[in-house]
C-alpha positions in Angstrom: 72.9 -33.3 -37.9 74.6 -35.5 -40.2 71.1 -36.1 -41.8 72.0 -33.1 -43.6 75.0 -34.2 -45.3 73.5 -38.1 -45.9 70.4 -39.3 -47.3 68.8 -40.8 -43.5 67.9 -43.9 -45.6 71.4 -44.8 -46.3 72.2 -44.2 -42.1 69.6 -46.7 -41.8 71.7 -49.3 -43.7 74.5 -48.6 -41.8 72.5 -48.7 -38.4 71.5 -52.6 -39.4 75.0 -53.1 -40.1 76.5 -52.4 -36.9 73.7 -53.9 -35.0 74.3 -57.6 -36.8 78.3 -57.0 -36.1 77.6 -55.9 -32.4 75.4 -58.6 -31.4 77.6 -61.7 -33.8 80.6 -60.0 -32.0 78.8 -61.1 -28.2 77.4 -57.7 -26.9 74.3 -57.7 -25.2 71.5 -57.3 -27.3 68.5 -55.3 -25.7 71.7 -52.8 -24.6 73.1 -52.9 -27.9 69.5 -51.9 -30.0 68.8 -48.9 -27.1 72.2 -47.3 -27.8 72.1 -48.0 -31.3 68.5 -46.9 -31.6 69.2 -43.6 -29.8 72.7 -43.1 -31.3 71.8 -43.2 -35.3 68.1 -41.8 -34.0 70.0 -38.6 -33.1 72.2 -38.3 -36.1 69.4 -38.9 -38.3 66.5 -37.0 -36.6 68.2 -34.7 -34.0 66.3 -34.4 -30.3 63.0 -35.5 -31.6 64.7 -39.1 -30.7 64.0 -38.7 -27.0 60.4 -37.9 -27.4 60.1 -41.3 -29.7 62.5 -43.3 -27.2 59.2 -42.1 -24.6 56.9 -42.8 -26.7 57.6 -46.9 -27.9 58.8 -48.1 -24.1 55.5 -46.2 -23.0 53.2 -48.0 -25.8 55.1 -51.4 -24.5 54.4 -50.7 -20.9 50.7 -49.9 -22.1 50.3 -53.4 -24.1 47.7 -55.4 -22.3 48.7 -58.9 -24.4 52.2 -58.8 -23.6 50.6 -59.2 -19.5 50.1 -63.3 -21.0 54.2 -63.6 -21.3 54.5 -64.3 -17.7 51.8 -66.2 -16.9 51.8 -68.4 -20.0 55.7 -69.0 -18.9 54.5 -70.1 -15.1 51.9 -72.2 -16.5 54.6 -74.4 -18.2 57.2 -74.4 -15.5 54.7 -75.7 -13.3 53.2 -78.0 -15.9 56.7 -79.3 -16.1 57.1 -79.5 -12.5 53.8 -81.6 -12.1 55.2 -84.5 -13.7 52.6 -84.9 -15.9 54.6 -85.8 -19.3 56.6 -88.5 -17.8 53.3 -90.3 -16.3 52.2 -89.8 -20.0 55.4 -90.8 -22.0 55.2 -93.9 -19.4 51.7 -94.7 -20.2 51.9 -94.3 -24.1 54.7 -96.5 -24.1 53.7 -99.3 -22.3 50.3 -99.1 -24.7 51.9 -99.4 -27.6 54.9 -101.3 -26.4 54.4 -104.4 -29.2 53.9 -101.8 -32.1 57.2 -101.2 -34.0 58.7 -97.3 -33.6 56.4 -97.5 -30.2 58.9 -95.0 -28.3 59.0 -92.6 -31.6 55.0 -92.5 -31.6 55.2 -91.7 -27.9 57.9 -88.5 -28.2 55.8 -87.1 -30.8 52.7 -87.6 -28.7 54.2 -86.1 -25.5 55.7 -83.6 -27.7 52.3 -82.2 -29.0 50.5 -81.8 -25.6 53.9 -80.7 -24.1 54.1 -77.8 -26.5 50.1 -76.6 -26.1 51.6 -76.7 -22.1 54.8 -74.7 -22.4 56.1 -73.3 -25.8 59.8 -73.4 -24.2 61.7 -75.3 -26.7 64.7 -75.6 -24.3 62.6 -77.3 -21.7 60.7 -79.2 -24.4 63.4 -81.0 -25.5 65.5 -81.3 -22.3 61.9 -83.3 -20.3 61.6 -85.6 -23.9 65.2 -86.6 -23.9 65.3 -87.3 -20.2 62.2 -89.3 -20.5 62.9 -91.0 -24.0 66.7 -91.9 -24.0 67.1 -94.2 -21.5 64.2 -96.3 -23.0 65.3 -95.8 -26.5 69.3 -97.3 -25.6 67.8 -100.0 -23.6 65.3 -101.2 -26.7 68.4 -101.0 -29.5 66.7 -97.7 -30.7 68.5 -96.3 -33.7 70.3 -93.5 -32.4 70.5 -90.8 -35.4 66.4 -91.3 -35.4 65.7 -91.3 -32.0 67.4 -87.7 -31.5 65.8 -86.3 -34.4 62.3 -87.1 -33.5 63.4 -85.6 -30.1 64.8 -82.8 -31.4 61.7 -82.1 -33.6 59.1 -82.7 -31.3 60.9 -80.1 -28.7 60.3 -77.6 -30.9 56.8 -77.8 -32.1 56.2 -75.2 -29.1 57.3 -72.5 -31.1 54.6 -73.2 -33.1 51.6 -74.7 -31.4 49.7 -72.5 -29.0 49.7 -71.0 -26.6 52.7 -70.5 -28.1 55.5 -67.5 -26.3 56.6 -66.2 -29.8 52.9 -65.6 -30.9 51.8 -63.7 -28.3 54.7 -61.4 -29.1 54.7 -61.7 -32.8 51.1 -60.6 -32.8 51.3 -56.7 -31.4 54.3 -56.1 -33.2 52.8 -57.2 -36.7 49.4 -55.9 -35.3 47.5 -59.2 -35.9 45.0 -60.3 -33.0 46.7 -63.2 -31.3 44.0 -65.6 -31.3 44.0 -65.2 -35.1 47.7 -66.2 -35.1 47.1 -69.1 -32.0 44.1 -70.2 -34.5 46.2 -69.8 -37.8 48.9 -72.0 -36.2 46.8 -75.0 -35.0 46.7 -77.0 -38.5 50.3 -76.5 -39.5 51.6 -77.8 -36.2 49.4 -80.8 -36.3 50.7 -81.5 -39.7 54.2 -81.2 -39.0 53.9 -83.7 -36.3 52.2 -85.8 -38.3 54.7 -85.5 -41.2 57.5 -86.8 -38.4 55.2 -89.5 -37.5 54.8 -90.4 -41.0 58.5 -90.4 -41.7 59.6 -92.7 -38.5 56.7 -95.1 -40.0 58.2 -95.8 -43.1 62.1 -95.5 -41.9 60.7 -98.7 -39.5 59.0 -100.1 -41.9 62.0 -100.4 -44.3 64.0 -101.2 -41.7 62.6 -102.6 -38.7 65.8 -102.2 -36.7 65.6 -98.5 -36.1 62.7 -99.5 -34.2 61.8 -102.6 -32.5 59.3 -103.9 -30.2 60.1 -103.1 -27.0 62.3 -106.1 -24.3 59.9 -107.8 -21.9 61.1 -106.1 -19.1 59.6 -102.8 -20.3 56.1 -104.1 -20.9 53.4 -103.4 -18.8 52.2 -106.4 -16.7 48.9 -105.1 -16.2 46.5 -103.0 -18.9 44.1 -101.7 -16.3 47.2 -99.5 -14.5 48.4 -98.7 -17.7 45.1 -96.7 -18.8 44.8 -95.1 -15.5 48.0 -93.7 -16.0 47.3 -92.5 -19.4 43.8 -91.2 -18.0 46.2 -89.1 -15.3 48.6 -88.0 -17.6 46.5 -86.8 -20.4 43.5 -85.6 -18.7 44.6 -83.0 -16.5 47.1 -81.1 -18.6 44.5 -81.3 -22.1 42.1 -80.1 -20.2 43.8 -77.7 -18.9 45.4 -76.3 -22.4 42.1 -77.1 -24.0 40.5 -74.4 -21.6 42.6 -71.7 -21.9 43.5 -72.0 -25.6 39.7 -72.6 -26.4 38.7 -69.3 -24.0 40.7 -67.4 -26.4 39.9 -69.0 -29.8 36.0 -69.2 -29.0 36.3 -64.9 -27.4 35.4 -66.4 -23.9 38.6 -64.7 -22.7 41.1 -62.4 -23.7 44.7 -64.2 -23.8 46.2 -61.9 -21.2 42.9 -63.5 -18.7 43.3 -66.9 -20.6 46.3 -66.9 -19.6 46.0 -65.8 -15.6 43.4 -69.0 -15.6 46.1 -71.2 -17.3 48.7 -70.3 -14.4 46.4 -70.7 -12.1 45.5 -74.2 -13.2 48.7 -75.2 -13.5 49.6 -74.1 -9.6 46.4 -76.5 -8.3 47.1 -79.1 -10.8 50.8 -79.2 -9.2 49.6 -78.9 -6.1 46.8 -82.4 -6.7 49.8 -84.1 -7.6 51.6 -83.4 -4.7 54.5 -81.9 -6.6 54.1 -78.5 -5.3 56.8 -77.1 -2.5 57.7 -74.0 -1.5 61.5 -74.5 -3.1 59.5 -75.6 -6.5 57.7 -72.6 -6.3 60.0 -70.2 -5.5 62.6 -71.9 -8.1 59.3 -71.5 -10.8 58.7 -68.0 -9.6 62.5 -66.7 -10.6 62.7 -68.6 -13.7 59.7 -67.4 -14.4 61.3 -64.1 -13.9 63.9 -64.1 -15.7 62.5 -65.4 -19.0 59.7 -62.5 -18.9 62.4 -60.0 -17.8 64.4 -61.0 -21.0 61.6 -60.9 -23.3 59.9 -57.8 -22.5 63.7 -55.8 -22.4 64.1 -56.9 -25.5 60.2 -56.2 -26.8 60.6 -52.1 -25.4 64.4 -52.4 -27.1 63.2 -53.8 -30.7 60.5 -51.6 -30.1 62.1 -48.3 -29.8 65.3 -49.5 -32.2 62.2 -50.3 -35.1 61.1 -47.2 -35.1 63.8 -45.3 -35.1 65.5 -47.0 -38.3 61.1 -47.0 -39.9 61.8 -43.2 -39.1 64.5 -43.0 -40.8 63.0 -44.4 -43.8 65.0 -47.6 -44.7 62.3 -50.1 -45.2 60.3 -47.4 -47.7 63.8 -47.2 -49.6 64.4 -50.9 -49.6 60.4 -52.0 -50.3 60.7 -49.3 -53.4 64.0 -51.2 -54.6 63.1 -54.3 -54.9 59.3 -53.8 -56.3 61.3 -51.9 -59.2 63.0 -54.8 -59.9 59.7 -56.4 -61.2 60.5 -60.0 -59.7 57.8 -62.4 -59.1 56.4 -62.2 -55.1 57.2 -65.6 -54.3 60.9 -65.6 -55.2 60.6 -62.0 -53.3 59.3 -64.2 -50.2 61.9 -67.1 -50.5 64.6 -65.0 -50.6 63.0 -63.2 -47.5 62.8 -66.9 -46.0 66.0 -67.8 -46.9 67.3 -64.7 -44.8 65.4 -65.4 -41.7 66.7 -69.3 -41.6 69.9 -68.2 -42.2 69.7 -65.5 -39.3 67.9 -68.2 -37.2 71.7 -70.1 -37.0 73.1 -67.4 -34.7 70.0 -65.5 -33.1 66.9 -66.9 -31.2 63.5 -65.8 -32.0 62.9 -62.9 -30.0 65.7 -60.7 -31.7 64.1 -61.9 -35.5 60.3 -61.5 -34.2 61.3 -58.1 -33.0 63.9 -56.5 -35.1 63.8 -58.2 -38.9 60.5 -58.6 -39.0 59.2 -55.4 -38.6 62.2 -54.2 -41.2 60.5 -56.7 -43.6 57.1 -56.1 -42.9 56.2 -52.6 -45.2 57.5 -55.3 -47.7 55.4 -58.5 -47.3 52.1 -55.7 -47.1 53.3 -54.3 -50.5 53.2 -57.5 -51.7 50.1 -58.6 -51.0 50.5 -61.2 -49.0 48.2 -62.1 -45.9 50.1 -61.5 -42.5 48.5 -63.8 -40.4 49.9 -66.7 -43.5 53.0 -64.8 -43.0 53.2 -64.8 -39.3 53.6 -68.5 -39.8 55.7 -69.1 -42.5 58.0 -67.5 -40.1 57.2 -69.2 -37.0 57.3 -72.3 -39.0 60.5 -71.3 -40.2 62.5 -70.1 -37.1 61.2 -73.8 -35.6 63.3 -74.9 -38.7 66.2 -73.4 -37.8 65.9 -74.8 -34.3 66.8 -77.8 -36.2 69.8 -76.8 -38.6 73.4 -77.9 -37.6 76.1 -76.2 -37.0 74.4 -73.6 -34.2 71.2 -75.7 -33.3 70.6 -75.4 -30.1 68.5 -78.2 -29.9 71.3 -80.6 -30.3 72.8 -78.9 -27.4 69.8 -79.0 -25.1 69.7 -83.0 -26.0 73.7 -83.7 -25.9 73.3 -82.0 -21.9 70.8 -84.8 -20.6 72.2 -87.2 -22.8 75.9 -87.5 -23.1 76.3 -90.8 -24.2 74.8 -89.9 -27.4 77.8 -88.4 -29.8 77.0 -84.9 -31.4 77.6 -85.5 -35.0 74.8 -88.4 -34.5 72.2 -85.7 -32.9 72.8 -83.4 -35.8 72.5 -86.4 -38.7 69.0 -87.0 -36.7 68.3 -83.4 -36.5 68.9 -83.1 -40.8 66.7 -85.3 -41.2 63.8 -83.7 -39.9 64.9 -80.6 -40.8 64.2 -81.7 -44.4 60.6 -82.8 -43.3 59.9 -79.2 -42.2 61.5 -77.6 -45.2 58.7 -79.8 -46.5 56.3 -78.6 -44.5 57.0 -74.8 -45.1 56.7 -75.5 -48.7 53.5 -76.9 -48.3 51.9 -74.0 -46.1 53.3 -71.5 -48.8 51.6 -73.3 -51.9 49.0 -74.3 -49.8 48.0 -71.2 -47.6 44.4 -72.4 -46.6 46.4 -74.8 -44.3 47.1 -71.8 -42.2 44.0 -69.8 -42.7 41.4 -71.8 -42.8 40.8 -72.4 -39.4 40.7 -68.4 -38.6 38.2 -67.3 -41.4 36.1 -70.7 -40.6 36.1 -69.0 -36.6 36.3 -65.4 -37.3 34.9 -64.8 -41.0 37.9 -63.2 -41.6 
């Protein structure tokens, strides 16, 4: 074995360098961290690699909370499929049409209840710019602003449950996910509320950005208007507020939570006469394919972790830099610092389930609290969501809105991006914003 000619710690080094290269170079990433995984695991550790290789897909194949994925991603396919947020964005709008920055207000609202529905940022932002942007061109909206508060709404369902990445984040960090669904309630509210803050004083400053809305899209009569609110918010909040409060309040587990959620979701589509069999089936596949993705890539990380924990990197690497005596916090922003940057090129579910376990021997050396730290990085990846040049929100926005130029989208996107650099700051001096609400619930 070459183990005996090389320390297995530096192999491990090596192994996270040719993983980055493989997947920056385009090679597929679940492949790439099983033949990686099992490649260094045999030079390092000989044929006691096959047994682990058994061992981590057969503890993911076991997980009862990874069972949610699915049926948390079928609930918001269908959710999206009902119609529900455009009869909501419609609604909101027309309320509020003779209130300066009315159409921003009614993103970020959408936004919010969207992302307790879903948690797919693509989707997210795709439904609010299809909705918004032909309202916002018609009023004189300011362009820049409009597609940042897009942008930033869309991907407030990484963060607010039920949110995908949670449910995942929380087996691999071994942190109950309703602690982590609970933990992340506050900071999304506040971060939508920061972007609501933010559009208020831009159009208060300058009341171009946002004016009142033409005649023509007024509402000629108040009564419709509230019944279309009443349809549009109802149904999905009570929906969300049943299966996420199941789970918070230990009614239900999430994976059951979840089943009930789908479920929901199917007869909700189905009141609304939005439910056919070519919806469905189209729901079904996508549904598919997402969970397919995400649980390849959950066994993949899985086994590909503990082969490079096995070969004893992250001991070597926590050992470093505690010798170097720095302060924690400058410890944890240069950690931070790494995972934005790595959030450019990679989506979440490579970080969640490759750097963070790397990192994680660290953070508990430490001291810090996981669940906090959970969401500094949730918090974080929903930041780089929003950082040009490889934002794939601006993307997603650019598709169902061509008209709109791409340097624009990413000026808007900066913006906001700065509001949740903001926001991060304020968990991490501030940690009770995150961690309140689960010791309040959970005496923990």
């Amino acid at each position: 074995m070459l183990a005996e000619f090389m320390d297995p710690a530096i192999l491990g080094f090596i192994l996270i360098g040719v993983m980055l290269f493989s997947i920056f170079v385009g090679f597929p990433i679940s492949f790439t961290l099983i033949f990686l995984g099992f490649f260094f695991g045999y030079l390092g550790f000989g044929k006691l690699v096959f047994y682990l290789m058994t061992l981590q897909f057969s503890m993911v194949m076991t997980e009862q909370t990874l069972a949610a994925v699915p049926l948390f991603v079928f609930m918001g396919i269908m959710m999206e499929q009902a119609g529900l947020m455009e009869r909501l964005f419609s609604a909101f709008q027309l309320m509020l049409a003779k209130v300066r920055g009315s159409l921003y207000y009614a993103v970020l609202f959408v936004s919010v209840v969207f992302a307790a529905a879903t948690g797919i940022v693509g989707a997210s932002v795709t439904i609010l710019g299809i909705m918004a942007a032909k309202s916002m061109n018609k009023s004189g909206y300011n362009v820049r602003l409009a597609a940042g508060t897009i942008t930033a709404g869309g991907t407030l369902g990484i963060l607010i449950p039920p949110s995908i990445m949670l449910v995942v984040m929380g087996p691999i960090m071994e942190i109950p996910v309703t602690d982590l669904f609970a933990a992340a309630i506050i900071p999304g509210i506040l971060l939508a509320t920061l972007y609501a803050a933010y559009t208020t004083i831009r159009c208060w400053i300058d009341p171009s950005l946002g004016p009142v809305l033409p005649p023509e899209l007024r509402a000629t009569s108040i009564k419709a208007v509230w019944i279309e609110f009443f349809l549009g918010l109802v149904p999905p909040a009570a929906l969300v507020f049943a299966a996420l409060g199941s789970i918070l309040f230990g009614f239900a587990t999430p994976t059951e939570a979840a089943g009930c959620g789908a479920m929901g979701s199917l007869l909700l589509a189905l009141a609304y006469r939005k439910l056919t069999l070519r919806k469905l089936q189209d729901a079904l596949v996508k549904t598919l394919e997402i969970s397919a993705l995400i649980m390849v890539l959950v066994a993949a990380s899985n086994f590909f972790g503990a082969v490079f924990s096995r070969l004893g990197t992250p001991m070597l690497l926590t050992e470093f830099l505690l010798s170097l005596e720095m302060n924690r916090y400058l410890i944890l922003a240069m950690i931070m610092a790494m995972i934005f940057l790595l959030g450019w090129p990679l989506e979440w579910v490579p970080i969640v389930m490759i750097i963070v376990p790397i990192i994680l021997p660290l953070v508990e050396a430490l001291g810090f609290n996981l669940t906090w730290f959970a969401i500094l990085v949730a918090v974080n990846l929903q930041t780089a969501w929003l950082s040009p040049p490889v934002a794939l929100s601006a993307y997603f926005l650019k598709g169902v809105v061509p008209e709109w130029d791409l340097k624009d989208i990413y000026y808007g996107m900066m913006q906001f991006m700065v509001i949740q650099v903001i926001g991060l700051i304020l968990i991490i001096v501030f940690p009770q914003i995150a961690l309140w609400l689960p010791s309040y619930l959970y005496g923990q």
